[in-house]
PQR file of N, CA, C, O and H, with PARSE charges and radii, in Angstrom:
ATOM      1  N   UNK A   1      97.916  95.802 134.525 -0.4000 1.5000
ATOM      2  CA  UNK A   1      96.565  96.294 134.625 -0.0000 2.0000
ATOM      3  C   UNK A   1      95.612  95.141 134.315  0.5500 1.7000
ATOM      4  O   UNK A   1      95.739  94.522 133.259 -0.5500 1.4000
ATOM      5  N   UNK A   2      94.428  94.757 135.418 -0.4000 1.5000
ATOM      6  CA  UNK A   2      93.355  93.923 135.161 -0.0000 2.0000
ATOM      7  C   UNK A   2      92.886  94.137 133.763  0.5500 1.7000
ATOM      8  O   UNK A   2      92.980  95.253 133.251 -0.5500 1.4000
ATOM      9  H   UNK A   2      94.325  95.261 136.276  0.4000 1.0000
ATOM     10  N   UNK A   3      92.336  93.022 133.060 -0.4000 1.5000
ATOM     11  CA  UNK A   3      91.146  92.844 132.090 -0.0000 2.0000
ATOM     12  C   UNK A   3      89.693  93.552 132.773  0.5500 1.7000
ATOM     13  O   UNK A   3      89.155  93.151 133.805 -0.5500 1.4000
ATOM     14  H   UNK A   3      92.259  92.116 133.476  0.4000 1.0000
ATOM     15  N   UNK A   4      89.340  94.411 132.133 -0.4000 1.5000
ATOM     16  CA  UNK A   4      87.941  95.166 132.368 -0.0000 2.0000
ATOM     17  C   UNK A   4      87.349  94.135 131.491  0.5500 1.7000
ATOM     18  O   UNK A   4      86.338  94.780 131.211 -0.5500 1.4000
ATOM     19  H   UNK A   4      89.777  94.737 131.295  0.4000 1.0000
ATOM     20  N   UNK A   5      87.190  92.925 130.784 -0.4000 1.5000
ATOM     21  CA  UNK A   5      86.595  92.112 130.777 -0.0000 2.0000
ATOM     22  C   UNK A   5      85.701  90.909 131.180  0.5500 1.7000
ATOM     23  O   UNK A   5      86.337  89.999 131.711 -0.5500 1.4000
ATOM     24  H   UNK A   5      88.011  92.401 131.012  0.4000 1.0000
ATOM     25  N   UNK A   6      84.703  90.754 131.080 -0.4000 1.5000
ATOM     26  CA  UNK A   6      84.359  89.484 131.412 -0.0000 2.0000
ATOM     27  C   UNK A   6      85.193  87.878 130.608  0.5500 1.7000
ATOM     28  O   UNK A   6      85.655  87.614 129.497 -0.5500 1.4000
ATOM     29  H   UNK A   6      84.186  91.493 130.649  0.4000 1.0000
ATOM     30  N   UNK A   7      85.107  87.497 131.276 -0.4000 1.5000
ATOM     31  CA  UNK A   7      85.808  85.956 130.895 -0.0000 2.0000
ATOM     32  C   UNK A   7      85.846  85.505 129.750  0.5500 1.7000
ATOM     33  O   UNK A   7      86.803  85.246 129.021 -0.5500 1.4000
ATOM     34  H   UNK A   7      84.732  87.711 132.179  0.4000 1.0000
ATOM     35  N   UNK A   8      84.386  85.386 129.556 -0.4000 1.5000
ATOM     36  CA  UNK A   8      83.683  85.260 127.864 -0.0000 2.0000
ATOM     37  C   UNK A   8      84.165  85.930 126.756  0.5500 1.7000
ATOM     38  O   UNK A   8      84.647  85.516 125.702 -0.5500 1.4000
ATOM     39  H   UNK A   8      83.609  85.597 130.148  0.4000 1.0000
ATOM     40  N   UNK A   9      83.902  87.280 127.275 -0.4000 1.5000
ATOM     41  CA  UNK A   9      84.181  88.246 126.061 -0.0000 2.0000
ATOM     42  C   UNK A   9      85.555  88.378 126.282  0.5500 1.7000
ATOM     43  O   UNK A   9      85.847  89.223 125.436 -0.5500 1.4000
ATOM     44  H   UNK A   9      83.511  87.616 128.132  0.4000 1.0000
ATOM     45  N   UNK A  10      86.994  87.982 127.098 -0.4000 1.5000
ATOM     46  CA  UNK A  10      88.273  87.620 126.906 -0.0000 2.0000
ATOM     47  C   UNK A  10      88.224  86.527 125.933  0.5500 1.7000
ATOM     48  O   UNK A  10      88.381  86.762 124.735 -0.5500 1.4000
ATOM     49  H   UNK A  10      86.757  87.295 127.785  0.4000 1.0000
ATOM     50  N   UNK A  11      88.073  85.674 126.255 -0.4000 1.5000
ATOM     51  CA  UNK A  11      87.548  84.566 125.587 -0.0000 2.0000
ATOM     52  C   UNK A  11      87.589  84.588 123.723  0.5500 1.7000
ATOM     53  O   UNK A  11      88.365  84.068 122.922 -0.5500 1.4000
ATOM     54  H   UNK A  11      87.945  85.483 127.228  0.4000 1.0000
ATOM     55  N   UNK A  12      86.562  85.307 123.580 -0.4000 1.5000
ATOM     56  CA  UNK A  12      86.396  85.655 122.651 -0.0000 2.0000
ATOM     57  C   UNK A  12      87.174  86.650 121.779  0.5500 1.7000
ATOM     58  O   UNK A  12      87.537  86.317 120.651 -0.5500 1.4000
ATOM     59  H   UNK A  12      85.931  85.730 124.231  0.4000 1.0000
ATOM     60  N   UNK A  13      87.451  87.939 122.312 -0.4000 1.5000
ATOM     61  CA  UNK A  13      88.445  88.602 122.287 -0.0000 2.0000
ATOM     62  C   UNK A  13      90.175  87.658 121.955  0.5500 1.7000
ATOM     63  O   UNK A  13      90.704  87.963 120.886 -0.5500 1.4000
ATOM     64  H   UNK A  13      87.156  88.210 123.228  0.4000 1.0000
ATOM     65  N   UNK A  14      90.579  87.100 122.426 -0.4000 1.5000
ATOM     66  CA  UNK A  14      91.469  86.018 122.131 -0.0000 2.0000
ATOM     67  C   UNK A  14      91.342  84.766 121.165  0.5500 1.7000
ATOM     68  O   UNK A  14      92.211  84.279 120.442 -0.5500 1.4000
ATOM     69  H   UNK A  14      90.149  86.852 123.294  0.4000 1.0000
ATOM     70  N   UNK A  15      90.207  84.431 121.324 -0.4000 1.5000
ATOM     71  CA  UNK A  15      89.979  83.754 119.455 -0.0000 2.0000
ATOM     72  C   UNK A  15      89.951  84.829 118.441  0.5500 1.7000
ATOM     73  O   UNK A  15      90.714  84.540 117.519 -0.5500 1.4000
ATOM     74  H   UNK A  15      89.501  84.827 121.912  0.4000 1.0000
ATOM     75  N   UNK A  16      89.259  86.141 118.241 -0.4000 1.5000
ATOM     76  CA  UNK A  16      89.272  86.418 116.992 -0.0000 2.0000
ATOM     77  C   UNK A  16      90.829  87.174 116.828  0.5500 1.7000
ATOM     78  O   UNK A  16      90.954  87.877 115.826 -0.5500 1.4000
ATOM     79  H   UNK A  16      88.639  86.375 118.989  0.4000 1.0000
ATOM     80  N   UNK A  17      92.165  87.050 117.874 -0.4000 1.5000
ATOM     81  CA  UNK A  17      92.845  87.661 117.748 -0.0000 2.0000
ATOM     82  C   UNK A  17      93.964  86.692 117.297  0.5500 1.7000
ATOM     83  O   UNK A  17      95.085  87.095 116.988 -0.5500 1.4000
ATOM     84  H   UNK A  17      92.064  86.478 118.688  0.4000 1.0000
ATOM     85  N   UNK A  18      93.543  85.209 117.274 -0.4000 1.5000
ATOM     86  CA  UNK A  18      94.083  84.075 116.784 -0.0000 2.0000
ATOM     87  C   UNK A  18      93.881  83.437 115.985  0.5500 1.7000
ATOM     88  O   UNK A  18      94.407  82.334 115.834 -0.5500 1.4000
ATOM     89  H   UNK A  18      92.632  84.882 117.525  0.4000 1.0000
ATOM     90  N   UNK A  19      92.935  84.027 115.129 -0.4000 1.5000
ATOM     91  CA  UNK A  19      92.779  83.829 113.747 -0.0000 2.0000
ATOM     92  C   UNK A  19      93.428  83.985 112.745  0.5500 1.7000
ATOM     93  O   UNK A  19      94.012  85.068 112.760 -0.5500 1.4000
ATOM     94  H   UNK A  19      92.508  84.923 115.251  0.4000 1.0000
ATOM     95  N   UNK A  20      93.689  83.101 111.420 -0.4000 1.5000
ATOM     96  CA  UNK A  20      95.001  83.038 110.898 -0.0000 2.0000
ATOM     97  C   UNK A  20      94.970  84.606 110.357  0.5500 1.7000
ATOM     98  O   UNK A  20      95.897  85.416 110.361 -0.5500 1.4000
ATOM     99  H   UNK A  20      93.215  82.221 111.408  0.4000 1.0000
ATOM    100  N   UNK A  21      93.924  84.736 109.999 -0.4000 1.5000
ATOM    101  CA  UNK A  21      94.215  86.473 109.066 -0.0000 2.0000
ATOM    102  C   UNK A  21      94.650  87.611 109.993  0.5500 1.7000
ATOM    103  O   UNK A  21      94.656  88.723 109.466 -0.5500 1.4000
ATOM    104  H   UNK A  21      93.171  84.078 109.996  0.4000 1.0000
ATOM    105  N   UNK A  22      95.078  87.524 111.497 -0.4000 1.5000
ATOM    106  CA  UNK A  22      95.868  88.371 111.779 -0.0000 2.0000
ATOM    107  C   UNK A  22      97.229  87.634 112.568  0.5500 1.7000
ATOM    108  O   UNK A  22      97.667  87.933 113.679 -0.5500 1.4000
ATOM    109  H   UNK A  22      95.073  86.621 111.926  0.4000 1.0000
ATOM    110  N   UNK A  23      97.656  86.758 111.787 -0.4000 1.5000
ATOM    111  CA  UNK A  23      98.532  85.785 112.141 -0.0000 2.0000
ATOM    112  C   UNK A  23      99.871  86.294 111.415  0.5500 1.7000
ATOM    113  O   UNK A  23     100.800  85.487 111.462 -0.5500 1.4000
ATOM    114  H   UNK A  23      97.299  86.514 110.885  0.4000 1.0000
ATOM    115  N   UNK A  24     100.164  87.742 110.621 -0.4000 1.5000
ATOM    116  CA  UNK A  24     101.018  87.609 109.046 -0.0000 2.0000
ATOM    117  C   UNK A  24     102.347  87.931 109.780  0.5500 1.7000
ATOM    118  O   UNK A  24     102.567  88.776 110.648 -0.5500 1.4000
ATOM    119  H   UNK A  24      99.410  88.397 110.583  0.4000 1.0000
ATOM    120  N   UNK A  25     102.867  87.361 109.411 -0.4000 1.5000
ATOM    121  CA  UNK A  25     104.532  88.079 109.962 -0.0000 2.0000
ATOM    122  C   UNK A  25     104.527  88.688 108.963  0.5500 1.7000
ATOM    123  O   UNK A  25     104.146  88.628 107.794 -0.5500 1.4000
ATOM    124  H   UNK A  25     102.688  86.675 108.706  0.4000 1.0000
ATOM    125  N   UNK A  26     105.424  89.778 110.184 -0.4000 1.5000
ATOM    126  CA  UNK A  26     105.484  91.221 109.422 -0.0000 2.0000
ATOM    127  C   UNK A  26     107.419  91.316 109.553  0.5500 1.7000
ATOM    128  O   UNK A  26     108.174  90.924 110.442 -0.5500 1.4000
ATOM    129  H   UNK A  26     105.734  89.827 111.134  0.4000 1.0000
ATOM    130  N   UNK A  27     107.702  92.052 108.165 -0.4000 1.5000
ATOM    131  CA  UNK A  27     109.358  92.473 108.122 -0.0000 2.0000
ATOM    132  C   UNK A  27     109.493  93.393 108.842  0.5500 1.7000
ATOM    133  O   UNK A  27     108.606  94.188 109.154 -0.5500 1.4000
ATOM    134  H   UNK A  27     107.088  92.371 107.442  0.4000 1.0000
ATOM    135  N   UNK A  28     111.308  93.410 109.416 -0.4000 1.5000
ATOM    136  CA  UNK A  28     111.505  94.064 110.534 -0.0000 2.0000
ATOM    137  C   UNK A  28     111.613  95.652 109.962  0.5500 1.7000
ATOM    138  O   UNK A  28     112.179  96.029 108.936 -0.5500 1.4000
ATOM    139  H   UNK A  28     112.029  92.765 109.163  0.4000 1.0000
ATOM    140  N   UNK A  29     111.131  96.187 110.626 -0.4000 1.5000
ATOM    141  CA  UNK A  29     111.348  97.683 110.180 -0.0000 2.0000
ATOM    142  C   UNK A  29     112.705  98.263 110.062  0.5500 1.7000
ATOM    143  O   UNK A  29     113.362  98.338 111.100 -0.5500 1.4000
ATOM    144  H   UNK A  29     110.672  95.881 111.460  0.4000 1.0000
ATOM    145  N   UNK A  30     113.311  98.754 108.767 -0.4000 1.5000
ATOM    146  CA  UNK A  30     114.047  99.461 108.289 -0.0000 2.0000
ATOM    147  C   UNK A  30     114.170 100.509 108.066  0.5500 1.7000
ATOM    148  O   UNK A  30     113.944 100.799 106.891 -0.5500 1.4000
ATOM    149  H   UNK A  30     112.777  98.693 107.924  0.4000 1.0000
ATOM    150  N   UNK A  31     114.575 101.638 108.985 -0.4000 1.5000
ATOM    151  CA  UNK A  31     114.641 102.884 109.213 -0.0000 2.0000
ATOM    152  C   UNK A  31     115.915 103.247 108.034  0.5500 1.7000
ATOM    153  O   UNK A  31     115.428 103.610 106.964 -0.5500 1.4000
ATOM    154  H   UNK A  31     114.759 101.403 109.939  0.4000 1.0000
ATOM    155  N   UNK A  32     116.846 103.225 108.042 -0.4000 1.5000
ATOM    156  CA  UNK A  32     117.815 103.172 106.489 -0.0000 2.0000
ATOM    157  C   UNK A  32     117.145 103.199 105.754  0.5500 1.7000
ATOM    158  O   UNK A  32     116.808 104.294 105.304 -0.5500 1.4000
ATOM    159  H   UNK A  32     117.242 102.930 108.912  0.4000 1.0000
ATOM    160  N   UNK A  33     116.779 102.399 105.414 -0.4000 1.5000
ATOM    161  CA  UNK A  33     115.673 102.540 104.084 -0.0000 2.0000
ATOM    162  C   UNK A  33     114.874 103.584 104.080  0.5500 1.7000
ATOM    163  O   UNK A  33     115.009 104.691 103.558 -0.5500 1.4000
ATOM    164  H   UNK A  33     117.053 101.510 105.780  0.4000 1.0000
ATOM    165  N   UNK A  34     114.234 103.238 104.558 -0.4000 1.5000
ATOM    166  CA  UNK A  34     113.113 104.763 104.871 -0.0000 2.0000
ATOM    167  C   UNK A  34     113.534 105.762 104.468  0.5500 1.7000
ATOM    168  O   UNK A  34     113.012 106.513 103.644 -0.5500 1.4000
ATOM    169  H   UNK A  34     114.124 102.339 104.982  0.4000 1.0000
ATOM    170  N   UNK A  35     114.799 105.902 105.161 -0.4000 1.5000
ATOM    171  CA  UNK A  35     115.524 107.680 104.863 -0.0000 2.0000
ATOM    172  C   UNK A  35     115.671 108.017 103.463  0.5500 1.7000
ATOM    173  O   UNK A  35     115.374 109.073 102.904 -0.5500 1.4000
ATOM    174  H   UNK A  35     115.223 105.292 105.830  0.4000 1.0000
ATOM    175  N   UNK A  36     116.451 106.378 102.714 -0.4000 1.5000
ATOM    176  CA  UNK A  36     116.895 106.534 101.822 -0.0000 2.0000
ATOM    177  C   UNK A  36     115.680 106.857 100.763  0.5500 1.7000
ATOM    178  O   UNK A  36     115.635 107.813  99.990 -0.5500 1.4000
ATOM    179  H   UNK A  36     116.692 105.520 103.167  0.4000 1.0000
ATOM    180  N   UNK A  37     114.718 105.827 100.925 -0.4000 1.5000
ATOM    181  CA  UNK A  37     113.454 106.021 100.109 -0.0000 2.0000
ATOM    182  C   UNK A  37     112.887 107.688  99.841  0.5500 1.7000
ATOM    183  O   UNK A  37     112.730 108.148  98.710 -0.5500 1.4000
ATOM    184  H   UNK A  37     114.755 105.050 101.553  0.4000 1.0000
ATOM    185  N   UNK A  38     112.611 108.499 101.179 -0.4000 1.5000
ATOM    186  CA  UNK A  38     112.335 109.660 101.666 -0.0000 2.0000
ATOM    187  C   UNK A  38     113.209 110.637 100.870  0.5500 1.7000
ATOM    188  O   UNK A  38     112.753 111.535 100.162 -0.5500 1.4000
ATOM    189  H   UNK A  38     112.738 108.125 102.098  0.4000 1.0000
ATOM    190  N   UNK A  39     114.690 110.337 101.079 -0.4000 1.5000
ATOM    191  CA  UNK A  39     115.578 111.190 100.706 -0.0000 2.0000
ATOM    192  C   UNK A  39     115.786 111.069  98.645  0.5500 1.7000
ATOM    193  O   UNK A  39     116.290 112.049  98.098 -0.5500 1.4000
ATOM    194  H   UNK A  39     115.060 109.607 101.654  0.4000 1.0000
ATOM    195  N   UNK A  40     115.468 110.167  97.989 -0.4000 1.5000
ATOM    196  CA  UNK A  40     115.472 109.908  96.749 -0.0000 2.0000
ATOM    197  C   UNK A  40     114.098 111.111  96.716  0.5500 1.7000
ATOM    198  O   UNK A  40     114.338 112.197  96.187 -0.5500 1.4000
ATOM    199  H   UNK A  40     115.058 109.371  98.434  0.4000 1.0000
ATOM    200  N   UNK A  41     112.827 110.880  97.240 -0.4000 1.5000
ATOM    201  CA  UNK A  41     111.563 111.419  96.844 -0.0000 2.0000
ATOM    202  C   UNK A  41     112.134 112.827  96.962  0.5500 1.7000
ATOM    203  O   UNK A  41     111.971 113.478  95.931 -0.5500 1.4000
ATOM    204  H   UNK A  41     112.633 109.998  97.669  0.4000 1.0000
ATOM    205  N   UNK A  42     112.677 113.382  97.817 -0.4000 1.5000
ATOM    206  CA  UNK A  42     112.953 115.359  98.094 -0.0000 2.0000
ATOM    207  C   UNK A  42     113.700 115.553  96.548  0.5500 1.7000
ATOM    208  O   UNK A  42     113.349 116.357  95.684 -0.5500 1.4000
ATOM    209  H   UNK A  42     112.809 112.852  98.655  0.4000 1.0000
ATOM    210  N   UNK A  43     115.008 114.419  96.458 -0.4000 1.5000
ATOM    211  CA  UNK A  43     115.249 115.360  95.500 -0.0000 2.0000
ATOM    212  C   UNK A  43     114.999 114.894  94.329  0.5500 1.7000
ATOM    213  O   UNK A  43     115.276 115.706  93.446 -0.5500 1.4000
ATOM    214  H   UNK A  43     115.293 113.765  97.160  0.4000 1.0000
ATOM    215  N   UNK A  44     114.470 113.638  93.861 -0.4000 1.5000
ATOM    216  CA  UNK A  44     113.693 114.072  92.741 -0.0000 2.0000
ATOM    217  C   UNK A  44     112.416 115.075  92.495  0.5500 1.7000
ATOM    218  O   UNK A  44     111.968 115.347  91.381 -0.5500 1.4000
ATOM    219  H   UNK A  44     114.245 112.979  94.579  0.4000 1.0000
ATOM    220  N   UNK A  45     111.971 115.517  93.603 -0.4000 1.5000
ATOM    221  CA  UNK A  45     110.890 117.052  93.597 -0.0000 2.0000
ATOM    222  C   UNK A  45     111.788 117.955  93.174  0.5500 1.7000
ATOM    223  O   UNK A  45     111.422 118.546  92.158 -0.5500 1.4000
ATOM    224  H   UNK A  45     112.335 115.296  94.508  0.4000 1.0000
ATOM    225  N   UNK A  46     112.685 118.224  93.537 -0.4000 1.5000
ATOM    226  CA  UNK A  46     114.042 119.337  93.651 -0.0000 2.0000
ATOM    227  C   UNK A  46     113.914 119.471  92.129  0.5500 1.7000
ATOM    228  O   UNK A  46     113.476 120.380  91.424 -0.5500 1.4000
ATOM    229  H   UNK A  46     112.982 117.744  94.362  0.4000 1.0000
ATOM    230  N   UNK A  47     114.523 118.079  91.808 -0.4000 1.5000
ATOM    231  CA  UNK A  47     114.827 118.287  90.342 -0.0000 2.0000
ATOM    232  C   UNK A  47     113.485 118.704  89.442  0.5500 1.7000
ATOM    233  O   UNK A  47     113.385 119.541  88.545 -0.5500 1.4000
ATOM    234  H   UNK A  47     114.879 117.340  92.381  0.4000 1.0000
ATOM    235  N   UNK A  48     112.893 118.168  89.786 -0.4000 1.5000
ATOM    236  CA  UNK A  48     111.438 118.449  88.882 -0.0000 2.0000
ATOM    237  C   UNK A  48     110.765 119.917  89.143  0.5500 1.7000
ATOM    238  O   UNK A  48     109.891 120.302  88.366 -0.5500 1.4000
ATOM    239  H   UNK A  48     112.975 117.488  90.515  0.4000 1.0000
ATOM    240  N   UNK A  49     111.099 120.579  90.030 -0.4000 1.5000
ATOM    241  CA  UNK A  49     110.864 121.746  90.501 -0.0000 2.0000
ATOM    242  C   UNK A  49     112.004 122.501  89.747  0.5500 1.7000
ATOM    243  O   UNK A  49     111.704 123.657  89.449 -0.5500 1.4000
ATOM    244  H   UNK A  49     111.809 120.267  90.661  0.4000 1.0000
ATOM    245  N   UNK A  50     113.164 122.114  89.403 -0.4000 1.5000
ATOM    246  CA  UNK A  50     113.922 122.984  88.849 -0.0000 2.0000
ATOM    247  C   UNK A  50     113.680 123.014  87.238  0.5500 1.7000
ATOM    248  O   UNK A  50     113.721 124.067  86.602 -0.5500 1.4000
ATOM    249  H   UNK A  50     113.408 121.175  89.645  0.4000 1.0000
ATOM    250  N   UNK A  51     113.416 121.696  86.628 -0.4000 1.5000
ATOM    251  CA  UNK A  51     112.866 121.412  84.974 -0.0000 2.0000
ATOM    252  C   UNK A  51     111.966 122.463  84.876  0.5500 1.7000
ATOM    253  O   UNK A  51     112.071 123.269  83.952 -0.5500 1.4000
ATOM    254  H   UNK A  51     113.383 120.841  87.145  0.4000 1.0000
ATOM    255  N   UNK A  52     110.865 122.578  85.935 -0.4000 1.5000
ATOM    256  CA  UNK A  52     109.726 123.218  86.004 -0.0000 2.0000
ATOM    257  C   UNK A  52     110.261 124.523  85.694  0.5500 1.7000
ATOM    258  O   UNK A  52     110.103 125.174  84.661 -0.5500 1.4000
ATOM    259  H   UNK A  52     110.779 121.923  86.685  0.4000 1.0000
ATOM    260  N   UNK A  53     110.896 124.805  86.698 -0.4000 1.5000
ATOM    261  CA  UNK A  53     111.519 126.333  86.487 -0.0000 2.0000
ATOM    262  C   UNK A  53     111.771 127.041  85.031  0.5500 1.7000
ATOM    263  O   UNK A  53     111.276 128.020  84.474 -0.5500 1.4000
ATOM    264  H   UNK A  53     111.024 124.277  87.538  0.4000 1.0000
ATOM    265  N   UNK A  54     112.934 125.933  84.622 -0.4000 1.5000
ATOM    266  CA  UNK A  54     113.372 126.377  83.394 -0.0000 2.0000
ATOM    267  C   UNK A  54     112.266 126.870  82.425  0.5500 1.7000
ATOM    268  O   UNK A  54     112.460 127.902  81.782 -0.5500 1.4000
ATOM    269  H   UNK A  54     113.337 125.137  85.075  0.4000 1.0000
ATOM    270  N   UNK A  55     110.979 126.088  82.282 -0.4000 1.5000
ATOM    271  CA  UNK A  55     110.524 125.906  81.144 -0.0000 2.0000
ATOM    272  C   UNK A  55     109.238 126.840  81.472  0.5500 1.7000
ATOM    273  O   UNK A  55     108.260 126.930  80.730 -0.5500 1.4000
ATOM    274  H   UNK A  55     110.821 125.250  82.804  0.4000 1.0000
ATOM    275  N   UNK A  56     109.383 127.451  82.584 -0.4000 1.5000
ATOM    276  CA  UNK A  56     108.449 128.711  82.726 -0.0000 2.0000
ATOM    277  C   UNK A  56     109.170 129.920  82.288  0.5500 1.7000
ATOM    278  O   UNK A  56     108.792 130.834  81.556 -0.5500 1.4000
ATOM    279  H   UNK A  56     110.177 127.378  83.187  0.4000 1.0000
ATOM    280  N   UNK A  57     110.415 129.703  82.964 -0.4000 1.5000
ATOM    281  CA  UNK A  57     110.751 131.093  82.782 -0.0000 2.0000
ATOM    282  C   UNK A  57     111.453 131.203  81.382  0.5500 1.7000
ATOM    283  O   UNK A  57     111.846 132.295  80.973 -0.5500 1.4000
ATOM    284  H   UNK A  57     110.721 128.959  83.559  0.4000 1.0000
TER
END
């Protein structure tokens, strides 16, 4: 698909996109992790939902 741009404002558009502050390498995404991270958070709720329990009822 064409640039709906003018030249200039490509131009420009391409310097401020080459500027070091959006230059950062980024780590590769880790979906494992994620789960694991995700899956620690449910059941420590679990558990804290069950402490909870006890000490109401």
């Amino acid at each position: 698909m064409p640039s709906r741009l003018t030249p200039e404002d490509q131009q420009k558009v391409d310097q401020y996109l080459n500027l070091p502050q959006h230059q950062v390498e980024r780590q590769p995404f880790r979906p494992w992790r994620l789960l694991w991270i995700v899956l620690a958070i449910v059941v420590a709720l679990g558990i804290l939902s069950r402490l909870l329990s006890r000490l109401v009822l």
